[in-house]
C-alpha positions in Angstrom: 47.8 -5.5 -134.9 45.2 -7.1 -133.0 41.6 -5.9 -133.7 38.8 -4.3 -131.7 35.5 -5.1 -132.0 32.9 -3.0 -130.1 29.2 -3.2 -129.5 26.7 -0.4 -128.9 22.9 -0.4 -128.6 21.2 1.9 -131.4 19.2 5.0 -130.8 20.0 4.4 -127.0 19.2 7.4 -126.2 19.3 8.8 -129.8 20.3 8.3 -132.9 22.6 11.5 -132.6 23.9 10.2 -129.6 24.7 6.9 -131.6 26.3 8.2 -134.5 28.8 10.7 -132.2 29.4 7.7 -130.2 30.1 5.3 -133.1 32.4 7.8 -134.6 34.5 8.4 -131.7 35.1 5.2 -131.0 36.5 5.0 -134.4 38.8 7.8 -133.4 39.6 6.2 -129.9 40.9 2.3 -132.0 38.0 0.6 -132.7 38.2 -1.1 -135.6 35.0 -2.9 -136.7 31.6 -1.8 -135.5 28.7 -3.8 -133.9 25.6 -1.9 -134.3 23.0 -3.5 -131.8 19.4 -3.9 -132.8 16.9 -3.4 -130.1 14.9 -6.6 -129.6 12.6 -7.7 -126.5 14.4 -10.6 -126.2 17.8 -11.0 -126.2 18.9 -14.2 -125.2 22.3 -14.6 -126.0 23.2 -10.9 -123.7 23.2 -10.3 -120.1 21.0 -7.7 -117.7 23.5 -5.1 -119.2 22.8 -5.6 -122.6 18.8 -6.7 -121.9 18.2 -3.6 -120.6 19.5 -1.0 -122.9 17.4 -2.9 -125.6 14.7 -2.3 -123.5 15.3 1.4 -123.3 16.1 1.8 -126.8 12.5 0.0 -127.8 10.6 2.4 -124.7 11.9 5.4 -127.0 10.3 3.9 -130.4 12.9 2.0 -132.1 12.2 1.2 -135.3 14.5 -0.1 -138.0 14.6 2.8 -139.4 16.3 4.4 -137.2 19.1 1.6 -137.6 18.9 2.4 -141.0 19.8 6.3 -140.5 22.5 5.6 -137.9 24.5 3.4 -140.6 24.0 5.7 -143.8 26.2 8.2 -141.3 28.7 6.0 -140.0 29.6 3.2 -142.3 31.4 5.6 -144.6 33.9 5.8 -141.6 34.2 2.3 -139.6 33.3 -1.6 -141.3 29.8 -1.9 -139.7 27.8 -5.2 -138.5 24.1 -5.3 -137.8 23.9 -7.3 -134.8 20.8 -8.7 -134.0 18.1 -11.4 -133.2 16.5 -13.3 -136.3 12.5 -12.0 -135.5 13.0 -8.2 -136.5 15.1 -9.6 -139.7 12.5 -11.9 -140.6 9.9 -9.7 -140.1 10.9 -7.1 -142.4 11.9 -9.7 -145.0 15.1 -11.2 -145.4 15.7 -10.0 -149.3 14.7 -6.7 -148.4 17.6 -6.8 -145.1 19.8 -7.8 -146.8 19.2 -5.5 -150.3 19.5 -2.7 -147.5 22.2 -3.4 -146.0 24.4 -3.6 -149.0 22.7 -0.1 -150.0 24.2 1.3 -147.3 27.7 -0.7 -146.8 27.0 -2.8 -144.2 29.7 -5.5 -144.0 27.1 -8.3 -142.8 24.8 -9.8 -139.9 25.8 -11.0 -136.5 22.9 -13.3 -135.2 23.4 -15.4 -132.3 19.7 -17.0 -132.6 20.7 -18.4 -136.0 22.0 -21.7 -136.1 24.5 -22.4 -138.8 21.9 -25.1 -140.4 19.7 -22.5 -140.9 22.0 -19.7 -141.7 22.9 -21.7 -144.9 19.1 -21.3 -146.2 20.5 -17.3 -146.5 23.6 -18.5 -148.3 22.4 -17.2 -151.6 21.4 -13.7 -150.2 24.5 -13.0 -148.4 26.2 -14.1 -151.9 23.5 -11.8 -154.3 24.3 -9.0 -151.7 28.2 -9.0 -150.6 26.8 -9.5 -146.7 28.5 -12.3 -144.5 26.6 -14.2 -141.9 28.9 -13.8 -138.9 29.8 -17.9 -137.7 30.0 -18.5 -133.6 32.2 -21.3 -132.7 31.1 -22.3 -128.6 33.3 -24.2 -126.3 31.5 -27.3 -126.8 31.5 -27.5 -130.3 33.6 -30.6 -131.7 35.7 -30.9 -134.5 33.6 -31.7 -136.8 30.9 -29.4 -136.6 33.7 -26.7 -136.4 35.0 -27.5 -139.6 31.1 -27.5 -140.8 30.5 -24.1 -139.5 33.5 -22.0 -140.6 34.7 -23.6 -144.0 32.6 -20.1 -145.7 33.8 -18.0 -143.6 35.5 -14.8 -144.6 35.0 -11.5 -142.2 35.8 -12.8 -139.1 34.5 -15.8 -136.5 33.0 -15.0 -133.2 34.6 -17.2 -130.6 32.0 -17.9 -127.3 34.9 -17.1 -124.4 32.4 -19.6 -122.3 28.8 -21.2 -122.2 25.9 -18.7 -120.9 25.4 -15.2 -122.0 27.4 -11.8 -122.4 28.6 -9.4 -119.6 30.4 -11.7 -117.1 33.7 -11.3 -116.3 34.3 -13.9 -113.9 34.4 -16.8 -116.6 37.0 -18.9 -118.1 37.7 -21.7 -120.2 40.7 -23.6 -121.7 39.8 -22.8 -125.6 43.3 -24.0 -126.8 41.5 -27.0 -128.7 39.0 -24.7 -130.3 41.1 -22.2 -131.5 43.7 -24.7 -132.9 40.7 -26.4 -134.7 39.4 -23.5 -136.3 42.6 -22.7 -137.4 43.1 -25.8 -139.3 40.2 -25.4 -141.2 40.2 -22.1 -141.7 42.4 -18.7 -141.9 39.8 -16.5 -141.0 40.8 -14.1 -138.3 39.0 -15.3 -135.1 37.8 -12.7 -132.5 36.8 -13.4 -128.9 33.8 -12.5 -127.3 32.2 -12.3 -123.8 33.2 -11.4 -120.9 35.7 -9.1 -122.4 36.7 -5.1 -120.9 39.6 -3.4 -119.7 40.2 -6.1 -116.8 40.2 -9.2 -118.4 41.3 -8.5 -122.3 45.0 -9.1 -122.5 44.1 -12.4 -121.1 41.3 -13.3 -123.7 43.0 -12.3 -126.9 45.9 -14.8 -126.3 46.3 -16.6 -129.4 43.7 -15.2 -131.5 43.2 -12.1 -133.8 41.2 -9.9 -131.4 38.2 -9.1 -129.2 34.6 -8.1 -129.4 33.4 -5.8 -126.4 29.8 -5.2 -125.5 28.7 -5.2 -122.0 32.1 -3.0 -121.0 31.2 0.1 -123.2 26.8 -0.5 -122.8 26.7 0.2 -119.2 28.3 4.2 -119.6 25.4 4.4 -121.7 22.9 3.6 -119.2 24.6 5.7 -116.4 22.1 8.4 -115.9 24.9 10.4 -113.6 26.5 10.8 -116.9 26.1 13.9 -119.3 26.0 12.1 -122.9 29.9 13.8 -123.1 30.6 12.0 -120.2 29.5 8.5 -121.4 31.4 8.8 -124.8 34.6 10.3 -122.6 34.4 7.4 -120.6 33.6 4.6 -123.2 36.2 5.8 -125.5 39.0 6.2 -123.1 38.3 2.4 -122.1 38.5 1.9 -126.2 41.7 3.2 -126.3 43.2 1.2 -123.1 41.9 -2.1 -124.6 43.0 -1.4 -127.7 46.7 -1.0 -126.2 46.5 -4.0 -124.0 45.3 -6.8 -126.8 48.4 -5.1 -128.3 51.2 -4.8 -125.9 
């Protein structure tokens, strides 16, 4: 069974609102949790992603609200913080890290850490059962492949292309990368960007599954929609990815 990954922006527009979402999509196939953390700059995402940060952070974000959100979902569905380095950093990287085991977080995903530097966290994410998600990119050679995922355990985030999250109109020949990852490792290997309803059964050819962001994010920034609406709608598209990676 292939897996589902799916990103949503916390607090955007509540925390209530977050956790309903979060658990529903549970409900609806997805398998593994990205909890977004609000951050002025996120460079890695596209407008889609961008701006819900940007609403989430005009309505006070604070990690403590990412902390309440988890305590009331990660009983229910594996949950990843996924987030930029400076709000990490800021609030100390023990103290992160001691929280997020406290309240079962399964590890970090932080596309503004390079794997040299994630290595100076090595004996944190050890001390406190938290893995440092790996990306693998497209131009990534052997060598630094074998570098990057020879820890791994969770999962590896596979870059569908160069440039940032959202677009669909991508796509690159990753045959090489995935068969190199594979010989160095037998972690599961997910695929991300550029992934929804349209392009998914196409993506999670010969690897373990997908991560979805910008695909769900932009119900939740549909103002025509009642807050029932945008879970109705996000987690009926769960459910129809979640059958096509599968068929």
């Amino acid at each position: 069974m292939k897996k589902l990954v799916g990103y949503i922006t916390t607090s955007y527009p509540n925390n209530n609102f977050t956790i309903d979402l979060a658990l529903s999509m549970k409900e609806a196939g997805v398998d593994i949790l990205e909890l977004g953390v609000p951050f002025s700059d996120p460079v890695a995402d596209g407008s889609i992603i961008e701006k819900a940060n940007f609403e989430a952070l005009k309505n006070n974000f604070t990690l403590k609200d990412l902390f309440e959100v988890s305590k009331k979902i990660t009983p229910y569905i594996d949950t990843f913080w996924m987030g930029y380095m400076n709000p990490f950093y800021n609030y100390k990287m023990d103290k992160i890290f001691k929280v997020a085991q406290m309240l079962n977080i399964k590890g970090f995903i932080i596309p503004d850490l390079p794997n040299e530097e994630s290595k100076m966290y090595g004996d944190l994410s050890k001390k406190f059962n938290q893995e440092l998600i790996s990306f693998i990119a497209p131009t990534h050679n052997e060598n630094r492949i074998q570098d990057i995922v020879k820890n791994t355990k969770e999962f590896i985030y596979l870059v569908a292309y160069n440039g940032i999250t959202g677009s669909n109109n991508k796509s690159e020949d990753l045959n090489h990368i995935i068969n190199n990852i594979r010989k160095y490792s037998p972690t599961p290997i997910y695929i991300g960007f550029g992934v929804n309803e349209l392009t998914c059964r196409k993506k999670v050819k010969n690897v373990d599954g997908v991560i979805v962001g910008s695909a769900f994010v932009k119900h939740l920034l549909d103002d025509s929609l009642s807050n029932t609406e945008k879970i109705t709608n996000i987690t009926k598209i769960a459910r129809e990815i979640k059958d096509k990676i599968n068929q």
